[in-house]
C-alpha positions as CSV (number, residue, x, y, z in Angstrom):
1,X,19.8,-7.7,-32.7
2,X,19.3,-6.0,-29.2
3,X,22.2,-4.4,-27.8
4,X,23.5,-5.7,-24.5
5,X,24.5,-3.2,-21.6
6,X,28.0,-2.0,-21.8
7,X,29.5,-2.1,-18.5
8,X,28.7,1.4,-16.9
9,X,24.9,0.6,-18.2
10,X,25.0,-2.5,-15.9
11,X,26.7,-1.2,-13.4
12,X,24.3,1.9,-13.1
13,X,21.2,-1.0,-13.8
14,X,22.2,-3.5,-10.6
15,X,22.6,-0.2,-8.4
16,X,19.4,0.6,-9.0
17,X,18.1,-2.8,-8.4
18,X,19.9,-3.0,-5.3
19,X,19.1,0.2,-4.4
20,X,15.2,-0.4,-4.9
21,X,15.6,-3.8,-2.9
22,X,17.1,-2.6,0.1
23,X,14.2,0.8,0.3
24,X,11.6,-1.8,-0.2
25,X,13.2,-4.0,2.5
26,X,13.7,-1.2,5.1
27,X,10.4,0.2,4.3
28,X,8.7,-4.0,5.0
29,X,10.9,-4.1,8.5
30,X,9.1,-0.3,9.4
31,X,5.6,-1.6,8.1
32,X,6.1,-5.2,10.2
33,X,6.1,-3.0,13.5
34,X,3.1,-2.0,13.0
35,X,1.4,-5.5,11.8
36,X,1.2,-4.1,8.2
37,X,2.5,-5.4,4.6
38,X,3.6,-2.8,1.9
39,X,0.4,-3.8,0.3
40,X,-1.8,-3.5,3.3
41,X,-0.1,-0.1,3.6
42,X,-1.0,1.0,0.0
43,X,-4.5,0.1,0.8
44,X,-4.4,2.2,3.8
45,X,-2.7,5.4,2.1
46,X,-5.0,5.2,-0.7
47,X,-8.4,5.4,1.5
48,X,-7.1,8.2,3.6
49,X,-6.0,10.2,0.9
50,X,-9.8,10.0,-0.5
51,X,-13.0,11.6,0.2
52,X,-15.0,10.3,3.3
53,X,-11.7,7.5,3.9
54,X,-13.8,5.2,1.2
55,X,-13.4,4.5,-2.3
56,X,-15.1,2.0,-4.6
57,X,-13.6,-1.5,-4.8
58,X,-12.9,-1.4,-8.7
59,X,-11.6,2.3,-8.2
60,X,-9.1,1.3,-5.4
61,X,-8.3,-2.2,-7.6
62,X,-7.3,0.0,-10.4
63,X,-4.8,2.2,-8.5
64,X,-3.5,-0.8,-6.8
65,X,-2.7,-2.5,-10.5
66,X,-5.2,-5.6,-8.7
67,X,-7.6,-7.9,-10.0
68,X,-11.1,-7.4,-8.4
69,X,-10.3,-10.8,-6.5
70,X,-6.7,-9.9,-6.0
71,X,-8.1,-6.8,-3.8
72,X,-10.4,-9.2,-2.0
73,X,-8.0,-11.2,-1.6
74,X,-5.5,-8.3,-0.1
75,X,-8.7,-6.6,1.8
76,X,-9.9,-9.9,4.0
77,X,-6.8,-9.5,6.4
78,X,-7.4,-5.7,6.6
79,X,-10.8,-6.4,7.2
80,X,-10.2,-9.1,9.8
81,X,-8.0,-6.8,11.5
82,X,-10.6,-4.3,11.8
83,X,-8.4,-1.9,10.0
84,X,-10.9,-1.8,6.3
85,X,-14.5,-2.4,6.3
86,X,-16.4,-3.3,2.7
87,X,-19.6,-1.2,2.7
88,X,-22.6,-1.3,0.1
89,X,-22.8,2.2,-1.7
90,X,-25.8,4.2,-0.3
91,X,-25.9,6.0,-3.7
92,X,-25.7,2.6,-5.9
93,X,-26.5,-0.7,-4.2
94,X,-24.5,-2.4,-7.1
95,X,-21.4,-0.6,-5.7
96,X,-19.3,-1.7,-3.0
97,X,-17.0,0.4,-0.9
98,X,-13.7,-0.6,0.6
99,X,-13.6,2.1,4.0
100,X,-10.7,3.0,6.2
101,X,-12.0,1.8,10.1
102,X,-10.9,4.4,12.9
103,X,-8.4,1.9,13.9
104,X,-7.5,2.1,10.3
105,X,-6.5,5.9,10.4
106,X,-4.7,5.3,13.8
107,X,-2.3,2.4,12.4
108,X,-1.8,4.2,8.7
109,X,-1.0,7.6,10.6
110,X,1.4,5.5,13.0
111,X,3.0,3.8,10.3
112,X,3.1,7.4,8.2
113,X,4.6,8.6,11.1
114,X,7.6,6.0,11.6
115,X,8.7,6.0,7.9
116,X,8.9,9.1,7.9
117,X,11.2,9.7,10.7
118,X,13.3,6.4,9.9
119,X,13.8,8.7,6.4
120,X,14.9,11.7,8.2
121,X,17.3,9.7,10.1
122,X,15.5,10.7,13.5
123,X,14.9,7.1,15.0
C-alpha cells in the first residue's frame, strides 16, 4: 500500500508546486515582451551556448526532451521570425543544423538581459 503525504509533506509539496507555477509564470510575462515562449527561449539559450550558435537538430531535440517533429514543430515560428535558420551540414549532407540568426543573438541576449534583472529585483 503507498503511503499518502502527512500534512507537512503536502504542505511542503503544494508550495513547491505553487512556487514553480508562479517562476514559470513570471518568467512567460518577461519572455512575452520580447515575442518569445519559454520554449522558444530554450531553443535560443541552447544554440548560443554551443559552438558556431548551431547544433544538429537530433542533438538540440534530445536536450529539449522533443520528438524530431516536436522540434520542427517548435523551430518553424523561430524560423519565421528570422530568429533560427535550419542549415544542411557542410561536413554531412544527411545532417541538418538548427542555427541561431543574428537577430537571434540580439533577442536571446535581450531577453537574458531582462530576466536577469527582473531576478535581481532591478526593474
Amino acid at each position: 500500500m503507498t503511503r499518502w503525504l502527512d500534512h507537512d509533506e503536502m504542505a511542503a509539496w503544494r508550495s513547491l508546486i505553487e512556487t514553480g507555477t508562479d517562476l514559470f509564470r513570471a518568467l512567460e510575462a518577461d519572455l512575452a515582451e520580447h515575442g518569445l515562449f519559454q520554449g522558444d527561449y530554450q531553443v535560443l539559450v541552447y544554440l548560443s551556448e554551443s559552438d558556431d550558435d548551431r547544433l544538429r537538430m537530433t542533438d538540440l531535440a534530445g536536450r529539449l526532451q522533443l520528438t524530431p517533429s516536436g522540434l520542427t514543430r517548435r523551430l518553424d515560428r523561430l524560423i519565421a521570425s528570422g530568429l533560427v535558420e535550419r542549415v544542411r551540414s557542410g561536413e554531412d549532407g544527411r545532417v541538418m543544423l538548427a542555427v541561431l540568426t543574428p537577430n537571434g543573438r540580439r533577442a536571446s541576449s535581450s531577453a537574458r538581459h531582462l530576466i536577469t534583472l527582473r531576478a535581481s529585483g532591478d526593474t
